[in-house]
VOGU-3710 file (C-alpha; in Angstrom, 3 decimals, decimal comma):
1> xxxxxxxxxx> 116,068/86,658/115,652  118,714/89,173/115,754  118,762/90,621/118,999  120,327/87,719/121,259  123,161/88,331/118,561  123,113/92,074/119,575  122,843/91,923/123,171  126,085/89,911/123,049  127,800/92,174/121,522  126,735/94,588/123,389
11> xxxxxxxxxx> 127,969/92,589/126,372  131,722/91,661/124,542  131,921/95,791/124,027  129,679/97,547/127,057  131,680/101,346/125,874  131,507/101,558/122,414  128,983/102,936/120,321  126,810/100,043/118,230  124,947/100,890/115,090  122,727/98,554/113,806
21> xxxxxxxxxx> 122,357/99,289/109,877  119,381/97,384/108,888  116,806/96,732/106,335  112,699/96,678/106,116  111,560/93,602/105,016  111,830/91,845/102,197  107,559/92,082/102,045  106,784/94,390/99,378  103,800/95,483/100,568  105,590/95,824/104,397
31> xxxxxxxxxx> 108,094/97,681/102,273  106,322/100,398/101,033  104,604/101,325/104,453  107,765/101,542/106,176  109,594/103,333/103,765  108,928/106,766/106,277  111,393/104,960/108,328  114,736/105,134/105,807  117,324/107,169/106,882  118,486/107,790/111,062
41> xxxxxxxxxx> 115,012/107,761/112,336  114,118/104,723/114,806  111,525/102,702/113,003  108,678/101,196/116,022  109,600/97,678/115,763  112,889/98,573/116,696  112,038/100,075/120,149  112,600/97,137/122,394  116,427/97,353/120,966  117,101/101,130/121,429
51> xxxxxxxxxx> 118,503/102,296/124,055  119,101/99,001/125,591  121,719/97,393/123,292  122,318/99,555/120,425  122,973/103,620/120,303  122,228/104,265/116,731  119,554/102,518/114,115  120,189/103,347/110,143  117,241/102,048/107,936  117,787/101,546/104,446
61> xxxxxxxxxx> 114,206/100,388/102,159  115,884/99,080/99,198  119,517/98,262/98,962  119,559/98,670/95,398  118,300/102,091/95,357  121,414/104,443/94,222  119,599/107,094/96,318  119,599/104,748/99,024  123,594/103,661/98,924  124,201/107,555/98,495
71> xxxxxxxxxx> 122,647/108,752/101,694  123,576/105,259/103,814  126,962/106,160/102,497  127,176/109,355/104,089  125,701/108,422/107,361  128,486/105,366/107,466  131,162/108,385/106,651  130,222/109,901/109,794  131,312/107,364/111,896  134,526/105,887/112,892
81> xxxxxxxxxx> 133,987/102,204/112,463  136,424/99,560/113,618  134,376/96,217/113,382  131,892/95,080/111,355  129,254/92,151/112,264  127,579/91,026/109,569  124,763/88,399/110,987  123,947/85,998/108,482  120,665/83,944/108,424  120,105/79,999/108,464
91> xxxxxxxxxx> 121,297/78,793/105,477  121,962/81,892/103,892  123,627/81,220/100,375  127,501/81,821/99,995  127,285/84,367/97,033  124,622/86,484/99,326  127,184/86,845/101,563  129,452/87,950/99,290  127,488/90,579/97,493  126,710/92,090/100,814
101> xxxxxxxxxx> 130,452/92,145/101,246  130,596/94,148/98,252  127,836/96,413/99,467  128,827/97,685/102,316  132,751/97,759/101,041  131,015/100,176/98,429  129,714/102,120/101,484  132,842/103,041/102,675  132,782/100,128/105,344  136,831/99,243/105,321
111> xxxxxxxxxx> 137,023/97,238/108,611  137,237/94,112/108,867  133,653/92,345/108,191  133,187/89,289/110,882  130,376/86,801/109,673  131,238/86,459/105,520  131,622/82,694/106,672  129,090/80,663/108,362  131,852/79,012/110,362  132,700/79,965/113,859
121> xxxxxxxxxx> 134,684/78,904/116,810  131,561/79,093/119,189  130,362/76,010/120,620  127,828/74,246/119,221  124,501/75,387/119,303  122,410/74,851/122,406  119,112/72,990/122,686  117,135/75,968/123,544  118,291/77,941/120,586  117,052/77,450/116,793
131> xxxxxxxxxx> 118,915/78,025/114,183  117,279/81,185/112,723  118,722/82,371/115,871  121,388/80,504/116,125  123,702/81,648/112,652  123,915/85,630/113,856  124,852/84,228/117,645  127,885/82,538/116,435  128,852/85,357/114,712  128,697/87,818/117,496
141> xxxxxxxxxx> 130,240/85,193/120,171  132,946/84,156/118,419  134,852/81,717/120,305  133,719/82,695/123,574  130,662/81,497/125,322  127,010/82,587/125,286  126,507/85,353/127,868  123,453/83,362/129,504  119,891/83,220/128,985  118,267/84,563/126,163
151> xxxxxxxxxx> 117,378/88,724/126,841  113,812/89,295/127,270  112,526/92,782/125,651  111,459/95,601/127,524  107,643/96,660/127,471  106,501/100,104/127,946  104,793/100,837/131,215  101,532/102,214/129,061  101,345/99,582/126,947  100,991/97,519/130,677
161> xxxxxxxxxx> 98,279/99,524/131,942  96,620/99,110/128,737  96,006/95,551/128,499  95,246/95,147/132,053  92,917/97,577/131,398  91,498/96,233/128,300  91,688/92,476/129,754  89,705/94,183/132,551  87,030/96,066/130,330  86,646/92,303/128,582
171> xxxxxxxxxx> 86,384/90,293/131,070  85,439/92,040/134,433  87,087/91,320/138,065  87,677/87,863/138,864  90,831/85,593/139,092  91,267/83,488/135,679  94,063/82,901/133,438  94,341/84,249/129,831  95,667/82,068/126,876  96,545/83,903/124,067
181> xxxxxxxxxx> 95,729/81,925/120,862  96,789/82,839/117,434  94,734/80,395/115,093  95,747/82,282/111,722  99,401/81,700/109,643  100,672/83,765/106,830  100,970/80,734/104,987  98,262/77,857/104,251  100,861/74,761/104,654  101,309/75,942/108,616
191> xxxxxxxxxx> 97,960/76,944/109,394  96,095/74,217/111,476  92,039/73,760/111,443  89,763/76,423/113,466  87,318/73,574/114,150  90,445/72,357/116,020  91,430/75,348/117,805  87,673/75,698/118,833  87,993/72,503/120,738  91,230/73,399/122,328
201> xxxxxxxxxx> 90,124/76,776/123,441  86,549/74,704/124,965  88,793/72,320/126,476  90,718/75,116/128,323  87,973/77,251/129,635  85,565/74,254/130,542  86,158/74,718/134,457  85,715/78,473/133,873  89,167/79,275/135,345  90,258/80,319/131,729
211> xxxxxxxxxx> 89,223/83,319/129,275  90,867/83,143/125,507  91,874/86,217/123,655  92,855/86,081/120,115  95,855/87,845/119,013  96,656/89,027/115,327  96,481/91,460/112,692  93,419/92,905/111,273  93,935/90,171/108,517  93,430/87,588/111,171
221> xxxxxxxxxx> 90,525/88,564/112,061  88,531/86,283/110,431  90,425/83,566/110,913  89,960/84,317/115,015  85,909/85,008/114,490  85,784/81,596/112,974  87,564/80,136/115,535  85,078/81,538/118,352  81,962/80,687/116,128  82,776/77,326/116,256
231> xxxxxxxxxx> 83,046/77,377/120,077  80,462/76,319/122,546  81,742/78,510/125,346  82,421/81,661/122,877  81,370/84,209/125,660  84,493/83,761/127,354  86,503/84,793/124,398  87,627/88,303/122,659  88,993/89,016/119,551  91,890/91,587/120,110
241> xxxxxxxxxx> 92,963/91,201/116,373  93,807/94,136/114,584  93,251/96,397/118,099  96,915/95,954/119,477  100,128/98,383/118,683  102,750/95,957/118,595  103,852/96,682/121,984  100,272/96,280/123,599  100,519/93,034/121,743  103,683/92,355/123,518
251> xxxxxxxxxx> 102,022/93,416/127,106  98,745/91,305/126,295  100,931/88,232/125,786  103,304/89,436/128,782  100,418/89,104/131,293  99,316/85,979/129,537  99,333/82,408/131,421  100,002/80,430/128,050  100,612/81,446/124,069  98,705/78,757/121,728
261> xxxxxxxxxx> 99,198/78,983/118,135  100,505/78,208/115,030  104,346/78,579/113,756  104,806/82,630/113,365  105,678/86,053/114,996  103,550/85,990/117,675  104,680/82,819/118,963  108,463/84,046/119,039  107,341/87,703/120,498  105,676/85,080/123,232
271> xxxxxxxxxx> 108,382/83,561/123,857  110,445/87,182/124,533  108,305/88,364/126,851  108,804/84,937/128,980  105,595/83,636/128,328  105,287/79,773/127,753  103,857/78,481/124,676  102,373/75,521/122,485  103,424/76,185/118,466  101,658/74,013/115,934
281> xxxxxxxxxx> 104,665/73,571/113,749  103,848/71,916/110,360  106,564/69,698/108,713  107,655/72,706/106,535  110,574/73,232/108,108  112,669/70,565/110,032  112,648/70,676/114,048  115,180/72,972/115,336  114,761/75,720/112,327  112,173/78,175/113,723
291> xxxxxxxxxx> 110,494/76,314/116,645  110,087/79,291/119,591  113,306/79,685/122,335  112,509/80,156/125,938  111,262/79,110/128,846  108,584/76,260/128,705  108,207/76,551/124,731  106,665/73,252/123,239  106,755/72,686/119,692  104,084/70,235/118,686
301> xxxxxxxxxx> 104,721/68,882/115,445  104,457/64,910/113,276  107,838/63,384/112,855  108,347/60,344/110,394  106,997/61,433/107,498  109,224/61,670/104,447  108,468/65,174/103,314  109,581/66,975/106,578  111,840/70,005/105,632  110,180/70,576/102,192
311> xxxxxxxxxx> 110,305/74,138/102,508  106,846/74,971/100,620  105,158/76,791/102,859  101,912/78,034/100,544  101,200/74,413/98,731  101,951/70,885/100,484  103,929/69,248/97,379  102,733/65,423/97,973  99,163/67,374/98,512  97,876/65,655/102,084
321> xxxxxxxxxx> 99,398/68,435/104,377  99,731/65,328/106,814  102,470/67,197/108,439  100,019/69,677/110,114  96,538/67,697/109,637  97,723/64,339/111,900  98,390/66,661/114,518  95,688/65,820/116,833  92,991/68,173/119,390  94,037/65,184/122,183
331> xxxxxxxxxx> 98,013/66,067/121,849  97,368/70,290/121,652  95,150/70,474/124,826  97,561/67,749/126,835  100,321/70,234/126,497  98,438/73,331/127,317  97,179/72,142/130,137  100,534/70,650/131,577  101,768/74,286/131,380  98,488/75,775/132,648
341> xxxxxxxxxx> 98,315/73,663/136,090  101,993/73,722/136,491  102,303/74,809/139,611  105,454/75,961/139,967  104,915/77,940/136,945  105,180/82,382/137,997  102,705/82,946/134,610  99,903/81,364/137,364  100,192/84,532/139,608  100,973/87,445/137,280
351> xxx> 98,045/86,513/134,756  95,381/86,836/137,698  93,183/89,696/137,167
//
């Protein structure tokens, strides 16, 4: 969500050096695993950014750690700094702001710190942009104008031969389009049926001009296998979850015709990579907050109901889930195959294999 933010300041100052001083996750479990990463050393899911838009990368695993602050501390010393970004999320509370203040004042940060409030002179924010994204962009631009369309990341030129390879290996010779489905969700409120994502993917590869891969982790795997069980045309499927690096993830959905799937990451790495896309959304969050930004990105989603924007994204609170369950197989497949048999559309001749 960060790096339109960063490629615009990148643009506003195209000489100096940038360092982006950044965090893990806020996932435990994500946390621990990465913790290798702390220090100066370029953690993987940072390699689209480096050496495009930003010269240095400091990692810190826990803010709170004293031996943490210590070492970020003498990194920060290092350098010269004269401006500060700090790139706030949607809706991020006041008084987190200002204990990060304090934090990296306490680091020996004493430039000026651009971002402490949510206001800016930028314009307001464009269509095509959510707000997730949209909170560090204003920061960055300032007054001035957005630099143009969103950046697209960079994939590695192995990580290109390996999925046409693999899609190859799969599926044999032949000209078809691959849809790239993602039928799992970290969290139960914005996960939609399998039965329906069976139908979808039989409704796509019915003239035989389609094959389906599905894209996760190995923790969606079984939400994928039960997907393709369910389908009567299942031999025209593969289940790539758990067998992708995240940048052969990134190439698999590159040379991809269409993304279908529910609200998460692989919908917004989709949508970097330029390829079009159908999100589920549930009514979790409102429209606008973390629907995909790009070219040809539809958001399918029920508007009306009263609970839209309740934030609980484990447990529906008013306990139908009608938000994600009225969402019909009719609705899903109409706007996949409007993208599909666009003609106009470039995804139809770089997804032949």
């Amino acid at each position: 969500m960060a790096i339109p933010a960063i490629a615009e300041l990148r643009h506003r100052f195209p000489q100096d050096e940038l360092i982006l001083l950044t965090g893990i996750s806020a996932s435990a479990e994500v946390r621990d695993r990465a913790k290798q990463y702390s220090g100066v050393q370029t953690p993987p899911w940072m390699q689209w950014v480096r050496p495009r838009w930003i010269d240095r990368v400091v990692v810190f695993s826990d803010w709170r750690s004293l031996r943490d602050w210590w070492s970020l501390r003498a990194e920060i010393s290092k350098a010269s700094v004269e401006k500060t970004f700090l790139l706030p999320y949607y809706n991020e509370a006041p008084f987190s702001l200002i204990k990060k203040w304090l934090w990296l004042r306490s680091l020996g940060v004493t430039s000026s710190i651009i971002g402490i409030r949510s206001a800016s002179g930028a314009r307001e924010k464009p269509s095509s942009v959510n707000a997730q994204m949209w909170q560090p962009w204003k920061v960055a631009l300032g007054s001035e104008e957005p630099n143009g369309s969103l950046p697209l990341i960079e994939i590695a030129t192995c990580d290109q031969v390996w999925s046409r390879d693999l899609l190859l290996a799969r599926f044999g010779p032949g000209e078809f389009r691959v849809v790239a489905v993602f039928p799992a969700a970290t969290h139960e409120h914005k996960r939609w049926p399998v039965e329906r994502f069976s139908a979808v993917c039989d409704g796509l590869v019915i003239d035989q001009a389609v094959r389906i891969v599905f894209i996760g982790s190995a923790a969606d795997q079984s939400w994928a296998e039960a997907t393709r069980e369910k389908m009567v045309n299942s031999s025209l499927c593969a289940n790539l979850c758990g067998e992708t690096s995240l940048g052969q993830l990134a190439a698999i959905l590159q040379q991809s015709a269409l993304f279908l799937g529910n609200d998460g990451g692989p919908a917004h790495l989709a949508a970097a990579v330029g390829t079009p896309g159908v999100t589920i959304m549930s009514g979790v969050h409102a429209a606008g907050v973390w629907d995909p930004s790009g070219v040809d990105q539809r958001s399918v989603r029920v508007d009306g109901l009263a609970c839209i924007g309740c934030g609980s994204e484990n447990v529906c609170p008013a306990g139908h889930r009608k938000c994600i369950l009225d969402i019909s197989v009719d609705e899903v497949l109409a706007n996949c195959r409007a993208i599909l048999y666009k003609g106009s559309h470039n995804s139809t001749s770089r997804s032949l294999i």
